[in-house]
C-alpha positions as CSV (number, residue, x, y, z in Angstrom):
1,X,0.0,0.0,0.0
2,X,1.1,3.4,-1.3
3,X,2.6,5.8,2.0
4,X,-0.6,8.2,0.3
5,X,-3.3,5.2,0.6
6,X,-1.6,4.3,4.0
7,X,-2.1,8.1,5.2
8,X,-5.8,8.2,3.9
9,X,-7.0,5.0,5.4
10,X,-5.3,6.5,8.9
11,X,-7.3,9.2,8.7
12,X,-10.7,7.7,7.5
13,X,-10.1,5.2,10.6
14,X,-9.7,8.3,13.1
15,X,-12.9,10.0,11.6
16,X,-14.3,6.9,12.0
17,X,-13.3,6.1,15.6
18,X,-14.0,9.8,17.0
19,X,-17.6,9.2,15.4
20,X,-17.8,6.3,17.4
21,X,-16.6,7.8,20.3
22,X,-18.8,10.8,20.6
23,X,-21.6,8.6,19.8
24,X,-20.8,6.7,23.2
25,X,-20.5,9.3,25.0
26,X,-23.6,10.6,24.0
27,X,-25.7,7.4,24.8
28,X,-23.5,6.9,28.1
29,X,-24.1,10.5,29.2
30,X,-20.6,10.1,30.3
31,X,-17.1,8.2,28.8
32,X,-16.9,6.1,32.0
33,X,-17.2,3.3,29.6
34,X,-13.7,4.2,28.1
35,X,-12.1,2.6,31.4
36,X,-15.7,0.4,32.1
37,X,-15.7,-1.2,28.4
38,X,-19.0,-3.0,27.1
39,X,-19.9,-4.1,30.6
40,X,-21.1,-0.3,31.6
41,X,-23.5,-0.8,28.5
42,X,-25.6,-3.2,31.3
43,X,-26.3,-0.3,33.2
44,X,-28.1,1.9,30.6
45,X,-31.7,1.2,31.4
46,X,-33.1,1.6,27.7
47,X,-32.8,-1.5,25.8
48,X,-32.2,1.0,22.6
49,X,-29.6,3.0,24.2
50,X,-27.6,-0.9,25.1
51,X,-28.0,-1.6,21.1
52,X,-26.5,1.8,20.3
53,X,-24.1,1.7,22.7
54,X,-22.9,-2.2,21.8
55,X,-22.9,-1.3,18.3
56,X,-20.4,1.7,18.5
57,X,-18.3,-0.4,20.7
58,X,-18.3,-3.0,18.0
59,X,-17.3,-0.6,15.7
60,X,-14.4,0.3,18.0
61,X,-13.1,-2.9,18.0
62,X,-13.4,-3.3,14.3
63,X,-11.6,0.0,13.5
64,X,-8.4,-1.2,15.9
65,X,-8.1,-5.0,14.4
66,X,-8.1,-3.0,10.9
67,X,-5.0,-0.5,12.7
68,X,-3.5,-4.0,14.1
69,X,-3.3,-5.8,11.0
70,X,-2.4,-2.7,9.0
């Protein structure tokens, strides 16, 4: 992969991972679950709010096996 390519994924990943992060936040009302991880997600009392929240944190983990195997 090109150092341009490499460079542009990098920063598509970031965008992508701040995204997810303020989304977390936002359903969390706080960024407890930084240090917490997926297990604060079980003490957000709307069922909606758990999907949300599990499916930024999946996205998360997605976005740093890509930056691992990159």
């Amino acid at each position: 992969m090109s150092v341009s390519k490499s460079k542009n994924l990098e920063r598509k990943l970031d965008n992508f991972a701040k995204e997810a992060k303020n989304e977390l936040n936002n359903v969390c009302e706080s960024s407890l679950w930084e240090s917490l991880g997926f297990v604060f997600f079980d003490q957000l009392e709307d069922s909606e709010k758990i999907a949300k929240a599990n499916f930024y944190y999946g996205q998360l983990q997605i976005i740093n096996e890509i930056r691992f195997s990159i």
